[in-house]
PDB file with one MODEL, atoms N, CA, C and O in Angstrom:
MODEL        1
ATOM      1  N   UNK A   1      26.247  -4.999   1.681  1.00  0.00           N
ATOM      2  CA  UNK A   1      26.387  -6.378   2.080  1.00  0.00           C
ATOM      3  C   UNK A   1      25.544  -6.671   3.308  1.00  0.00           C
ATOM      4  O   UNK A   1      25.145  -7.836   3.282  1.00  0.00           O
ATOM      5  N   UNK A   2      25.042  -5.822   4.643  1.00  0.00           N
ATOM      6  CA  UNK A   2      24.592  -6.036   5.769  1.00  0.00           C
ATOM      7  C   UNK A   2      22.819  -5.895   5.240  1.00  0.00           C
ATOM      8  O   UNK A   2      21.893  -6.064   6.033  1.00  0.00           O
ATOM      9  N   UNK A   3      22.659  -5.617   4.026  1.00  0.00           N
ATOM     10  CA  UNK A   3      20.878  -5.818   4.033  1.00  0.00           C
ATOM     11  C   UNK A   3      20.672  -6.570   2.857  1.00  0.00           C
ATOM     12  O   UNK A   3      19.640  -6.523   2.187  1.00  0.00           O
ATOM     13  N   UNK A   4      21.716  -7.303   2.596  1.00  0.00           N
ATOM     14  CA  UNK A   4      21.792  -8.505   1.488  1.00  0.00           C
ATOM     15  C   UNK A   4      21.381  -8.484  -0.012  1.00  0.00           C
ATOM     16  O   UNK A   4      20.990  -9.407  -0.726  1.00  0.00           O
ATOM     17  N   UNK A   5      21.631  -6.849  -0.353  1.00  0.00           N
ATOM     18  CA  UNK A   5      22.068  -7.133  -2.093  1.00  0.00           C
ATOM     19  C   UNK A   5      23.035  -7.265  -2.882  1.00  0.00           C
ATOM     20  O   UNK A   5      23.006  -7.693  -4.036  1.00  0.00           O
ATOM     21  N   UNK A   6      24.275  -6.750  -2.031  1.00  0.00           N
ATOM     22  CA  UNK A   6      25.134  -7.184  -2.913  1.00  0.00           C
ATOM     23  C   UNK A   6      26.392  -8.312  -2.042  1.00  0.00           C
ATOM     24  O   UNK A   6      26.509  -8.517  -0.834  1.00  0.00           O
ATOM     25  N   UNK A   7      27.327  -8.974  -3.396  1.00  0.00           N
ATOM     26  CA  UNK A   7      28.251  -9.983  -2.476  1.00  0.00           C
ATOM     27  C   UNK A   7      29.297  -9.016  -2.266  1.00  0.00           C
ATOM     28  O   UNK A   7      29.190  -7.940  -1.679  1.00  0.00           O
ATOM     29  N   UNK A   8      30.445  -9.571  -2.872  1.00  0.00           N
ATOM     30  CA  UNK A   8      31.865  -9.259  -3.181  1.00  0.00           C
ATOM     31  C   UNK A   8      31.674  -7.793  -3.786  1.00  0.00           C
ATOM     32  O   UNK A   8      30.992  -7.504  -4.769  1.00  0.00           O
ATOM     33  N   UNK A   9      32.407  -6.949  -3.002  1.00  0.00           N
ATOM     34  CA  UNK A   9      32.917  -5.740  -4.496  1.00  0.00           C
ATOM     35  C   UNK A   9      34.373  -5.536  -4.597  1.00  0.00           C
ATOM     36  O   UNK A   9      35.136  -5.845  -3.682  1.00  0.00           O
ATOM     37  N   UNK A  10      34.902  -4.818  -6.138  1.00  0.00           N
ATOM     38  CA  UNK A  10      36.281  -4.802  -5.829  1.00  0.00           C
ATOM     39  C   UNK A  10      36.582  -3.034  -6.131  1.00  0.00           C
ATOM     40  O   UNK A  10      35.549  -2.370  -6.037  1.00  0.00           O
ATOM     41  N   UNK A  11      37.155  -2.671  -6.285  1.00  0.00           N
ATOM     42  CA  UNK A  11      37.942  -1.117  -6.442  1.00  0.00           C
ATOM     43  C   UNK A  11      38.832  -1.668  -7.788  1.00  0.00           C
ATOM     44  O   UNK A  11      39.754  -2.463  -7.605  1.00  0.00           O
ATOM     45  N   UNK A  12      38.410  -1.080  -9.453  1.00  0.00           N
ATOM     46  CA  UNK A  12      39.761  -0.851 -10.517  1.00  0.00           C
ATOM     47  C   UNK A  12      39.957  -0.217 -10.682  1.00  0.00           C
ATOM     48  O   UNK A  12      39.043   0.595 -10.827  1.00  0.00           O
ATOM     49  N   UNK A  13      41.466   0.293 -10.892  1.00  0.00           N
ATOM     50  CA  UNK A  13      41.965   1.507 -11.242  1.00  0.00           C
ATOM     51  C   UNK A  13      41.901   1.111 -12.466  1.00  0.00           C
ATOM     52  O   UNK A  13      42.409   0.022 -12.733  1.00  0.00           O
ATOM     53  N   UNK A  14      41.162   2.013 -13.682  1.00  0.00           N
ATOM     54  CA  UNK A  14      41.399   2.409 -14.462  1.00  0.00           C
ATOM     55  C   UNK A  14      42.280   3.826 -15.381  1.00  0.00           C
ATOM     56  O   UNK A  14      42.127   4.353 -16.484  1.00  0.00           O
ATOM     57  N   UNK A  15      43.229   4.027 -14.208  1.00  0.00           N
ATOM     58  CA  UNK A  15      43.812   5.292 -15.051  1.00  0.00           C
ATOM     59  C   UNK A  15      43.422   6.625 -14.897  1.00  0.00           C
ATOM     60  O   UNK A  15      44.169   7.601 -14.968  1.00  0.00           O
ATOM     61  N   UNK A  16      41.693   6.627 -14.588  1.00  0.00           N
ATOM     62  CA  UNK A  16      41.547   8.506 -14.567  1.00  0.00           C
ATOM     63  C   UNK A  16      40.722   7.645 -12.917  1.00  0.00           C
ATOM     64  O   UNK A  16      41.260   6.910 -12.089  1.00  0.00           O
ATOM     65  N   UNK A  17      39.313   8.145 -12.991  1.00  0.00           N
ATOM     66  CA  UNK A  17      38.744   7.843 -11.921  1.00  0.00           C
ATOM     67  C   UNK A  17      38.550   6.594 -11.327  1.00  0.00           C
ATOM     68  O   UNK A  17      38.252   6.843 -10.159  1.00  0.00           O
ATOM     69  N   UNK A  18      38.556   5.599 -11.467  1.00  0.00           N
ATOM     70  CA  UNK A  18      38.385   4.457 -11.605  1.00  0.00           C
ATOM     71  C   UNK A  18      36.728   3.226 -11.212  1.00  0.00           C
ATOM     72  O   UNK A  18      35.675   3.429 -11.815  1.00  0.00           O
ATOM     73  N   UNK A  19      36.775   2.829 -10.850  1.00  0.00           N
ATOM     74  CA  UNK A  19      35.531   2.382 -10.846  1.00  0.00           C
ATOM     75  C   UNK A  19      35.155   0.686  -9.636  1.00  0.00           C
ATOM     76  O   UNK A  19      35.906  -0.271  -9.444  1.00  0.00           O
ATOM     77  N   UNK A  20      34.048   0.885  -9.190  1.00  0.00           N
ATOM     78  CA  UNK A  20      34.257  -0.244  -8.593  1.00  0.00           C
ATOM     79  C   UNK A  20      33.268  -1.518  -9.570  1.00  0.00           C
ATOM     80  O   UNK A  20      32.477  -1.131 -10.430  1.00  0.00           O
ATOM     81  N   UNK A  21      33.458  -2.931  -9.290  1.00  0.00           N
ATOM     82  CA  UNK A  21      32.885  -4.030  -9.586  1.00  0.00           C
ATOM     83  C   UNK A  21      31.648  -4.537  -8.825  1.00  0.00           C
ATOM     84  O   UNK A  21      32.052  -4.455  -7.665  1.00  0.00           O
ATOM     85  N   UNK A  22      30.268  -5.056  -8.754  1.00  0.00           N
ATOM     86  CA  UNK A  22      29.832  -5.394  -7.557  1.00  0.00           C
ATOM     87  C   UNK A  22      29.325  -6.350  -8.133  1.00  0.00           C
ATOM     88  O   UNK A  22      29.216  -6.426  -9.357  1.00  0.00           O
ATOM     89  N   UNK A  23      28.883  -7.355  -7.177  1.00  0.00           N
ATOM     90  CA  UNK A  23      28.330  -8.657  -7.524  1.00  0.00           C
ATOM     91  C   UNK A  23      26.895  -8.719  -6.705  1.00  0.00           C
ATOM     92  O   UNK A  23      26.652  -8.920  -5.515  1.00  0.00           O
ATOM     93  N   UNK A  24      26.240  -8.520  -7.586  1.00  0.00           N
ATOM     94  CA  UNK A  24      24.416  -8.515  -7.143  1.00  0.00           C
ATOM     95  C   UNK A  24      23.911  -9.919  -6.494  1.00  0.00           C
ATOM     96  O   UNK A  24      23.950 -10.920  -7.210  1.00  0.00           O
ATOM     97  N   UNK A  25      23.366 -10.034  -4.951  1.00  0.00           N
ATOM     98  CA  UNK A  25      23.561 -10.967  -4.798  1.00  0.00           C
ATOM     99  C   UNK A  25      21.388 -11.460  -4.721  1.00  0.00           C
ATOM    100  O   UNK A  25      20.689 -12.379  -5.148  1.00  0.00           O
ATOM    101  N   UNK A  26      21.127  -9.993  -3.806  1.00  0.00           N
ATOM    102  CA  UNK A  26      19.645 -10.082  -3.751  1.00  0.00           C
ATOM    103  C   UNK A  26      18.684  -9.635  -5.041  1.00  0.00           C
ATOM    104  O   UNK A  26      19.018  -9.215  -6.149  1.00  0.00           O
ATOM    105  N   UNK A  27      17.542  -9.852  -4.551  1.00  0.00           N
ATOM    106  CA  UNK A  27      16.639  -9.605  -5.824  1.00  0.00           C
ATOM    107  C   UNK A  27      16.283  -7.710  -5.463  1.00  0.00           C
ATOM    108  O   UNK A  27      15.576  -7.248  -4.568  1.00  0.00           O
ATOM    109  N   UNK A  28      17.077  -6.963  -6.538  1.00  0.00           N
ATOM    110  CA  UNK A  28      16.848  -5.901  -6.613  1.00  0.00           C
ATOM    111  C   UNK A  28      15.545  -5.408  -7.602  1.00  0.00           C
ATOM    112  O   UNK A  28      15.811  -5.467  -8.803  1.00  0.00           O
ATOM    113  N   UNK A  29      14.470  -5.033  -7.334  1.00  0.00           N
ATOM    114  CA  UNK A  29      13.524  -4.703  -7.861  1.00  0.00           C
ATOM    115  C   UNK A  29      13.922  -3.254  -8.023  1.00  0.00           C
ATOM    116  O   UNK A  29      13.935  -2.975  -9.222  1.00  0.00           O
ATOM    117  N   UNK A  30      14.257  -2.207  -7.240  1.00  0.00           N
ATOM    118  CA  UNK A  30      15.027  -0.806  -8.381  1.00  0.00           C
ATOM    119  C   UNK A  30      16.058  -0.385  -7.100  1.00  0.00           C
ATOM    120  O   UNK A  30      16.358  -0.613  -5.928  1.00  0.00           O
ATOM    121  N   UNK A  31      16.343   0.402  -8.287  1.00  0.00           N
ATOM    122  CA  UNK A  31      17.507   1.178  -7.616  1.00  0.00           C
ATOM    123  C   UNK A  31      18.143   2.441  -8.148  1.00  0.00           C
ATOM    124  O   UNK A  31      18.301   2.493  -9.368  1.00  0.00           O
ATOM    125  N   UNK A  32      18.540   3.490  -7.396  1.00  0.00           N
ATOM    126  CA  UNK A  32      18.314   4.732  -8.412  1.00  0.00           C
ATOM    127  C   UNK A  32      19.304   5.625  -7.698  1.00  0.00           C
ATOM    128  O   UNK A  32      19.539   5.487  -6.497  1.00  0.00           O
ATOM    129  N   UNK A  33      19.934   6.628  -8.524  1.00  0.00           N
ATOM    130  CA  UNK A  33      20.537   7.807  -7.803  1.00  0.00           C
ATOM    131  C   UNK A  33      19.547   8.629  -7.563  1.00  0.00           C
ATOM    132  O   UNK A  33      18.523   8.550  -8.241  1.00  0.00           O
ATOM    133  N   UNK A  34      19.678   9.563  -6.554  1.00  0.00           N
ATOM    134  CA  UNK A  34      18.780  10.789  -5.546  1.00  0.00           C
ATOM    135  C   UNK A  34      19.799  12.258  -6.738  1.00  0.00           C
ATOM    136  O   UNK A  34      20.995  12.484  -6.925  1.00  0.00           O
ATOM    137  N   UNK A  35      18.726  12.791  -7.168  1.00  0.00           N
ATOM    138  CA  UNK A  35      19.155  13.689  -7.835  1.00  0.00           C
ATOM    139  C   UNK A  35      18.471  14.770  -8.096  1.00  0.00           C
ATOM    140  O   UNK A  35      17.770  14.622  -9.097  1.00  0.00           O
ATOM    141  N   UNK A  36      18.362  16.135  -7.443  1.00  0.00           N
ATOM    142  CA  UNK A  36      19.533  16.541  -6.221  1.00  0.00           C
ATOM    143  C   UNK A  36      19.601  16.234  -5.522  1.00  0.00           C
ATOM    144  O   UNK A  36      18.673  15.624  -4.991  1.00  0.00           O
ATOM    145  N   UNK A  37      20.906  16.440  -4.896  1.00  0.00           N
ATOM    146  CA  UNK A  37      21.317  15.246  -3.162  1.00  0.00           C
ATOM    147  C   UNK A  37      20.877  16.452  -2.723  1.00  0.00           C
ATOM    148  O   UNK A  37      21.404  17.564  -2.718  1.00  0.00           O
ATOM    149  N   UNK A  38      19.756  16.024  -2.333  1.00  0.00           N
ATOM    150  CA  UNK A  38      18.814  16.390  -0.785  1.00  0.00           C
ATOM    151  C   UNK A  38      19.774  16.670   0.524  1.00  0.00           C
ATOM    152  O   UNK A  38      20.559  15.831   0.967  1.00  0.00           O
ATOM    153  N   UNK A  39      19.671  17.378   0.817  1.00  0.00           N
ATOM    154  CA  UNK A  39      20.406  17.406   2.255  1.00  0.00           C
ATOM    155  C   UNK A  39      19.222  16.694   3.266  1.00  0.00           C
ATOM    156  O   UNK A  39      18.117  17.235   3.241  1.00  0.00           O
ATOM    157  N   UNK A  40      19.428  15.360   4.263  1.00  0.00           N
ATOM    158  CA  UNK A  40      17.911  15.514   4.993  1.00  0.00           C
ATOM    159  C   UNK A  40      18.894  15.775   6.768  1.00  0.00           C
ATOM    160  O   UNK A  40      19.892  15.170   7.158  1.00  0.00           O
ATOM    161  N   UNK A  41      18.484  16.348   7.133  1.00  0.00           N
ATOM    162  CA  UNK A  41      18.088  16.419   8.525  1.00  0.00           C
ATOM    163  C   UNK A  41      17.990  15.442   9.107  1.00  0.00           C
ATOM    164  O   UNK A  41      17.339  14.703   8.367  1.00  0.00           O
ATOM    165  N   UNK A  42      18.443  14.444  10.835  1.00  0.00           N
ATOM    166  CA  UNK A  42      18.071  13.129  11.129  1.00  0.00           C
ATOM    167  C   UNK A  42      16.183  13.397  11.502  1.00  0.00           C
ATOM    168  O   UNK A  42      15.591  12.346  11.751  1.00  0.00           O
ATOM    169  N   UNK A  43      15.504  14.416  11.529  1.00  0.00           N
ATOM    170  CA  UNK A  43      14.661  14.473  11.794  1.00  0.00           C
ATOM    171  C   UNK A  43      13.829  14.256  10.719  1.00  0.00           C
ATOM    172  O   UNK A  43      12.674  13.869  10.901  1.00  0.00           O
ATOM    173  N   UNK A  44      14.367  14.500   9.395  1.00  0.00           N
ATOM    174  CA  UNK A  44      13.180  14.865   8.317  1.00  0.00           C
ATOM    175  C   UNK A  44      13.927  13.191   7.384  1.00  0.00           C
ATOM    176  O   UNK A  44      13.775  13.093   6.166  1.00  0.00           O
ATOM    177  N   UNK A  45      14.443  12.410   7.944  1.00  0.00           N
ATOM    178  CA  UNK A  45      14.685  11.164   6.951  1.00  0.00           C
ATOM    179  C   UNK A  45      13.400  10.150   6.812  1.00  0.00           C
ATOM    180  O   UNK A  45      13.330   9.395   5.843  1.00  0.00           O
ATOM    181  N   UNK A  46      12.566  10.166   7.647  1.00  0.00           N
ATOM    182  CA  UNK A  46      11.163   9.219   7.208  1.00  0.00           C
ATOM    183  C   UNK A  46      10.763  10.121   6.275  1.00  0.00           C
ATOM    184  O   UNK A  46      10.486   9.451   5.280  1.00  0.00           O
ATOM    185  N   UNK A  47      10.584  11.244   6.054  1.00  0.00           N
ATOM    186  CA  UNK A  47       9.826  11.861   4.928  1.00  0.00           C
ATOM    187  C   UNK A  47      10.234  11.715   3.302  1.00  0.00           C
ATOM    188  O   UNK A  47       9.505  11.781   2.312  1.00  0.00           O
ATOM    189  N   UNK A  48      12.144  11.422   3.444  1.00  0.00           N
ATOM    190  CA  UNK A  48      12.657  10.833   2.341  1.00  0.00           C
ATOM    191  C   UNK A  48      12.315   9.219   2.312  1.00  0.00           C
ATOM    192  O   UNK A  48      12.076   8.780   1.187  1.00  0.00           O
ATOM    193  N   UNK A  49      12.266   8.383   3.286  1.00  0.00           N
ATOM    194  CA  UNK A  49      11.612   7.230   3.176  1.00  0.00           C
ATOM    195  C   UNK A  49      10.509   6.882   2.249  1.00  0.00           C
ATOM    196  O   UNK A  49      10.543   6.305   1.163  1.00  0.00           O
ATOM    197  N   UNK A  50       9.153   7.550   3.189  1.00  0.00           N
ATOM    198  CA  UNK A  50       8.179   7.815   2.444  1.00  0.00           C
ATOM    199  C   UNK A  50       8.071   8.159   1.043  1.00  0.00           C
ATOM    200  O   UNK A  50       7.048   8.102   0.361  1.00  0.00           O
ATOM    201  N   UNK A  51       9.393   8.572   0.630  1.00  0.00           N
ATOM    202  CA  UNK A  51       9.109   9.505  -1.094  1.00  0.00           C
ATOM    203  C   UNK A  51       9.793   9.000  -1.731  1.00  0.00           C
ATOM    204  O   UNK A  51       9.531   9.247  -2.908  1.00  0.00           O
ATOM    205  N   UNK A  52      10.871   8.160  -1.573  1.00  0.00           N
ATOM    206  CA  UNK A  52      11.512   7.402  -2.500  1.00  0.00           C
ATOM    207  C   UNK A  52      11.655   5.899  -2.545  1.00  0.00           C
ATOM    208  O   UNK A  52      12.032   5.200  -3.486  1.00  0.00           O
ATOM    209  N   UNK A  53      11.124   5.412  -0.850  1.00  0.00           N
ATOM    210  CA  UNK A  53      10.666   3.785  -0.446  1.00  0.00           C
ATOM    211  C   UNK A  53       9.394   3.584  -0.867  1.00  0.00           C
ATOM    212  O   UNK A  53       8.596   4.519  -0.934  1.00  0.00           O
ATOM    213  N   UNK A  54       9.071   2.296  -1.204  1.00  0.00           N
ATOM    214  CA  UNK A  54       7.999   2.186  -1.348  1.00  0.00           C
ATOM    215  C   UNK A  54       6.716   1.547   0.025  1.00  0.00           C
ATOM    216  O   UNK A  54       5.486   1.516   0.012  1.00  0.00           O
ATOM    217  N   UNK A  55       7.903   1.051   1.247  1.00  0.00           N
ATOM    218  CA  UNK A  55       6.931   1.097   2.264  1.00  0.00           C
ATOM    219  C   UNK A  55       7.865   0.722   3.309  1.00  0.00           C
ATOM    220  O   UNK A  55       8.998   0.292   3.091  1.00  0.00           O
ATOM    221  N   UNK A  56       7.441   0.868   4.248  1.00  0.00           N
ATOM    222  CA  UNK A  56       8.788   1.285   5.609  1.00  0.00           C
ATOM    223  C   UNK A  56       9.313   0.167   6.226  1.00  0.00           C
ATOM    224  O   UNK A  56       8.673  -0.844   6.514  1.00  0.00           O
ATOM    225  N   UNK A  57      10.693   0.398   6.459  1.00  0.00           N
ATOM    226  CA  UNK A  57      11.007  -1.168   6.594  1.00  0.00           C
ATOM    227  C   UNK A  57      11.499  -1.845   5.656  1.00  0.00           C
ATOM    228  O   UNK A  57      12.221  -2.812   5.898  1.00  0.00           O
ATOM    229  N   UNK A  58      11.140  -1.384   4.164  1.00  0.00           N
ATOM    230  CA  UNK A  58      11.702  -1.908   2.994  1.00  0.00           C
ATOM    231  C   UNK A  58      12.567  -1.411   2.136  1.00  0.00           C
ATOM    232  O   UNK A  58      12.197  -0.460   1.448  1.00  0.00           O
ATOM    233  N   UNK A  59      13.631  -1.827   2.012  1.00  0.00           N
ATOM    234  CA  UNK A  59      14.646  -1.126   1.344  1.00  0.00           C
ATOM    235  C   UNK A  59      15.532  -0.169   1.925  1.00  0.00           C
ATOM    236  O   UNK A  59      15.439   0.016   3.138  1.00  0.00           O
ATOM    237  N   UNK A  60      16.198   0.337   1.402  1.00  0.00           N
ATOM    238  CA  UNK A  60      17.314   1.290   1.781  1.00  0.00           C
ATOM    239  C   UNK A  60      17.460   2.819   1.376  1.00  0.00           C
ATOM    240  O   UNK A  60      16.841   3.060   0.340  1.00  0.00           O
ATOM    241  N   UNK A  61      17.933   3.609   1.767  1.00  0.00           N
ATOM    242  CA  UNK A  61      18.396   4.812   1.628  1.00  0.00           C
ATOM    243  C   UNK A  61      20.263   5.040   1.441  1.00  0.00           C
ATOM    244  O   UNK A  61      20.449   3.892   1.844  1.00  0.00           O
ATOM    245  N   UNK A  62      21.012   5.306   1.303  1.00  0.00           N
ATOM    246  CA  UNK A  62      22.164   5.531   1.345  1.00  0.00           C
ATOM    247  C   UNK A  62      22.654   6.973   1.153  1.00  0.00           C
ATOM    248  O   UNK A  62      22.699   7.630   0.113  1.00  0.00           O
ATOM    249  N   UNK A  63      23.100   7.396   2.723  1.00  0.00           N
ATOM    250  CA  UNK A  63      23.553   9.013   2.460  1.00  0.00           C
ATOM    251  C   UNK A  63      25.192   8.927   2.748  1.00  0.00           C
ATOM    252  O   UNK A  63      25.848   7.970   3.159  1.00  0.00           O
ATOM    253  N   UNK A  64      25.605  10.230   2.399  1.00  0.00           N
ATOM    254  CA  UNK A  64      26.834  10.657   3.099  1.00  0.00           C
ATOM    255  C   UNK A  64      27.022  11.270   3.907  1.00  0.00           C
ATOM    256  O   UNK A  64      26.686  12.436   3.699  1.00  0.00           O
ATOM    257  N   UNK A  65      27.475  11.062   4.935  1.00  0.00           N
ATOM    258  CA  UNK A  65      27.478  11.892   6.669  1.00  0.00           C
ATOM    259  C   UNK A  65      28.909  12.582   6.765  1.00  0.00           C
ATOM    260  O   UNK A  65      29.864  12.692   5.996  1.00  0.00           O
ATOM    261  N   UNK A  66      28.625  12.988   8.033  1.00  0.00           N
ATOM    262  CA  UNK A  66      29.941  13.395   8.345  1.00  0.00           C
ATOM    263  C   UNK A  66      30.642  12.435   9.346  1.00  0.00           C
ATOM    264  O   UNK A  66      31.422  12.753  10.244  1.00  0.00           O
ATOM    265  N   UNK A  67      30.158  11.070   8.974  1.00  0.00           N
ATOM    266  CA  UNK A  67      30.591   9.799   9.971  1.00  0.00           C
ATOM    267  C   UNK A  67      30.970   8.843   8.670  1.00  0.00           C
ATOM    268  O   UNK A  67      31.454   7.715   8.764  1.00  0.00           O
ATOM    269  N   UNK A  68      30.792   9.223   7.985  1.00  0.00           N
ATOM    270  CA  UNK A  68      30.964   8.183   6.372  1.00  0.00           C
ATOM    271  C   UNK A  68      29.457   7.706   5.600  1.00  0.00           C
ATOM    272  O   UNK A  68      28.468   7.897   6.307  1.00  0.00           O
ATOM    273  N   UNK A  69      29.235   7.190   4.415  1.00  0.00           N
ATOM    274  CA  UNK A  69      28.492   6.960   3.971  1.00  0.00           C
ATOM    275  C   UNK A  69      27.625   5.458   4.730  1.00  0.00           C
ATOM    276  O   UNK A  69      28.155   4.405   5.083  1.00  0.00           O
ATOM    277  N   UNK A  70      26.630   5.723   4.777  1.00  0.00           N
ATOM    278  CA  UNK A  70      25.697   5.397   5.879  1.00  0.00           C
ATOM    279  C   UNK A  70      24.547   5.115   5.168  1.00  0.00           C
ATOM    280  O   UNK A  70      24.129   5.799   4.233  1.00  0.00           O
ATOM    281  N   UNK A  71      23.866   3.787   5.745  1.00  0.00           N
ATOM    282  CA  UNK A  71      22.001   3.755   5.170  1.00  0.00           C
ATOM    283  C   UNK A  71      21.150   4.149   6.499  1.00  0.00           C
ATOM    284  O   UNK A  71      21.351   3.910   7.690  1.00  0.00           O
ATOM    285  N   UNK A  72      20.266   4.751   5.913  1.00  0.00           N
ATOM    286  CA  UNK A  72      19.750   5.683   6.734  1.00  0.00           C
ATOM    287  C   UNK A  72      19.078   4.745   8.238  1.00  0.00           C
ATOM    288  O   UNK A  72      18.544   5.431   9.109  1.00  0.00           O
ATOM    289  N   UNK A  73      19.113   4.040   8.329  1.00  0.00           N
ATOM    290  CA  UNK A  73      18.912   2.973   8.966  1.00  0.00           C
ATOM    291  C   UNK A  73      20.089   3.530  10.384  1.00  0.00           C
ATOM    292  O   UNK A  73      19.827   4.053  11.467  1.00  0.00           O
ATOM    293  N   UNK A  74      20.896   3.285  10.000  1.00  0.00           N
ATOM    294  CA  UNK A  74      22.812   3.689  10.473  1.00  0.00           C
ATOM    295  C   UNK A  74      22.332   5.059  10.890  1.00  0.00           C
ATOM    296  O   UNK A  74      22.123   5.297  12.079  1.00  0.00           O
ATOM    297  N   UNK A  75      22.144   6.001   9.915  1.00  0.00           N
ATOM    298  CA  UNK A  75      22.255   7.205  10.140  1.00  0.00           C
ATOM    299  C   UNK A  75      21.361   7.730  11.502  1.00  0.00           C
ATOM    300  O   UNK A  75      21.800   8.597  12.258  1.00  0.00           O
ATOM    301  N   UNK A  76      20.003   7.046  11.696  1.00  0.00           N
ATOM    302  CA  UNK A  76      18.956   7.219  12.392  1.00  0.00           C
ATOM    303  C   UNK A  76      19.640   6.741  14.063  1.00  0.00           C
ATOM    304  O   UNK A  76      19.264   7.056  15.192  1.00  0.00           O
ATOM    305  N   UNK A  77      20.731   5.897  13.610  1.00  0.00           N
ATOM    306  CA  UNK A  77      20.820   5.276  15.209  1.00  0.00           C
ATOM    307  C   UNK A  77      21.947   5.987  15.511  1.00  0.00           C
ATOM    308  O   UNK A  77      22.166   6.140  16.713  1.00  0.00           O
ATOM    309  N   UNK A  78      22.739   6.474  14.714  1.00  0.00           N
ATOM    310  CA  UNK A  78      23.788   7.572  15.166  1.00  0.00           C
ATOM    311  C   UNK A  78      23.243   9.013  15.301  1.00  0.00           C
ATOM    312  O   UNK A  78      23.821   9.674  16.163  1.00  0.00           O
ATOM    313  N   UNK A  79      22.594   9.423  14.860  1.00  0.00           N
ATOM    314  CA  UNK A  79      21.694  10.693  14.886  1.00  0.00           C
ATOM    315  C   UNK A  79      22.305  11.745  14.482  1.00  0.00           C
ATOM    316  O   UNK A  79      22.624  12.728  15.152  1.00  0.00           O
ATOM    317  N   UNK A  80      22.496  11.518  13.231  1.00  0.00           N
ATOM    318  CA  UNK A  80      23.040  12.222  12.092  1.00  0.00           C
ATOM    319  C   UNK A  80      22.374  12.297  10.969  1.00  0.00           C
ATOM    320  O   UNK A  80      21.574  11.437  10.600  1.00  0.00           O
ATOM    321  N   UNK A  81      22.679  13.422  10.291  1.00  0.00           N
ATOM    322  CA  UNK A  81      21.774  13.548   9.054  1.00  0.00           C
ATOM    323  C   UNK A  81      22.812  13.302   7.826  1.00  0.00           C
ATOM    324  O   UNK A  81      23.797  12.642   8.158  1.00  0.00           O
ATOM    325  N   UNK A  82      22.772  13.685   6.567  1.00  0.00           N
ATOM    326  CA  UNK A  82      23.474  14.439   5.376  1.00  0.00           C
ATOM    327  C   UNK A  82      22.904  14.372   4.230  1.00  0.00           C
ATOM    328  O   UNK A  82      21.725  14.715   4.138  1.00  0.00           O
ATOM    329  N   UNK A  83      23.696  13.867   2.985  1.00  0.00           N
ATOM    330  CA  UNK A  83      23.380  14.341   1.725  1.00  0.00           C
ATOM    331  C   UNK A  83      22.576  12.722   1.265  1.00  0.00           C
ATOM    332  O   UNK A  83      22.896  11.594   1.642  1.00  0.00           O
ATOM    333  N   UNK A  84      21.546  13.107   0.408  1.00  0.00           N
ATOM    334  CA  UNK A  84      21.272  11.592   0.118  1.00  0.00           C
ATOM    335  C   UNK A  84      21.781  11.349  -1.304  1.00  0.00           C
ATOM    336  O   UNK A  84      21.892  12.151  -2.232  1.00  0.00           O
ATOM    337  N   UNK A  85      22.050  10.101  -1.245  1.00  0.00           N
ATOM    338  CA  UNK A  85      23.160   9.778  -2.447  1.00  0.00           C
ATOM    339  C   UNK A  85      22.277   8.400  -3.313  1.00  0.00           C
ATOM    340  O   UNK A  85      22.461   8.145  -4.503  1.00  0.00           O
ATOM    341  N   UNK A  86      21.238   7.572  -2.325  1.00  0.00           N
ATOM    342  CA  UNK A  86      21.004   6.464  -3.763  1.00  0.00           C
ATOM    343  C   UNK A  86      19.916   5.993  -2.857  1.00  0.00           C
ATOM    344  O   UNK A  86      19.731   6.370  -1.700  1.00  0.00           O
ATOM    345  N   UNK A  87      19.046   4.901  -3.699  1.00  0.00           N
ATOM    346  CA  UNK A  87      18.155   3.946  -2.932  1.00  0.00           C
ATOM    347  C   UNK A  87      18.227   2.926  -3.537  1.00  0.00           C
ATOM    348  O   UNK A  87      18.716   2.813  -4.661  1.00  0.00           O
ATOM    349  N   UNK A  88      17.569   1.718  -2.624  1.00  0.00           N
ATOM    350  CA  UNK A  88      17.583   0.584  -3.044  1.00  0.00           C
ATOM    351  C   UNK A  88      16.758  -0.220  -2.734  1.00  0.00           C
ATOM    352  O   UNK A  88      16.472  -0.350  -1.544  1.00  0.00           O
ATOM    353  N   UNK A  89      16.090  -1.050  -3.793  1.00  0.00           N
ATOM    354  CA  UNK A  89      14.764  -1.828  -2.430  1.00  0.00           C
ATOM    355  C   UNK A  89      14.537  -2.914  -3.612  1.00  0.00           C
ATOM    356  O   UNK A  89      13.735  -3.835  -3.458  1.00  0.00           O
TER     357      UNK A  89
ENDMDL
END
């Protein structure tokens, strides 16, 4: 919601795992899971930039920290690293 693609989301329980809803709000040109979750380092996250952004400044990263799931943006100003989990741009 804070880099304006998506609106509203909700959490359904469906019974086993459940699933969330999201409401697309910006113009997403892609978006993808990171597969294998990379571990990055706060030092080595422009180099995942570089390889999965298409130019700096644009778009997002989304990892999991040991502060909570974070865009690397977040992650860089807390100075923390972890697992990378998705992108978006």
């Amino acid at each position: 919601q804070e880099y304006g693609y998506i609106g509203n989301f909700e959490y359904v329980e469906d019974g086993k795992a459940g699933e969330f809803r999201v409401q697309l709000v910006g113009n997403i040109n892609k978006c993808g899971a990171i597969r294998p979750r990379y571990a990055a380092k706060r030092t080595e996250l422009e180099k995942f930039e570089s390889r999965f952004l298409p130019a700096q400044d644009f778009g997002v990263l989304i990892l999991t920290t040991t502060k909570g799931v974070l865009s690397h943006r977040q992650a860089k100003e807390q100075g923390v690293g972890g697992k990378l989990l998705a992108y978006v741009y």
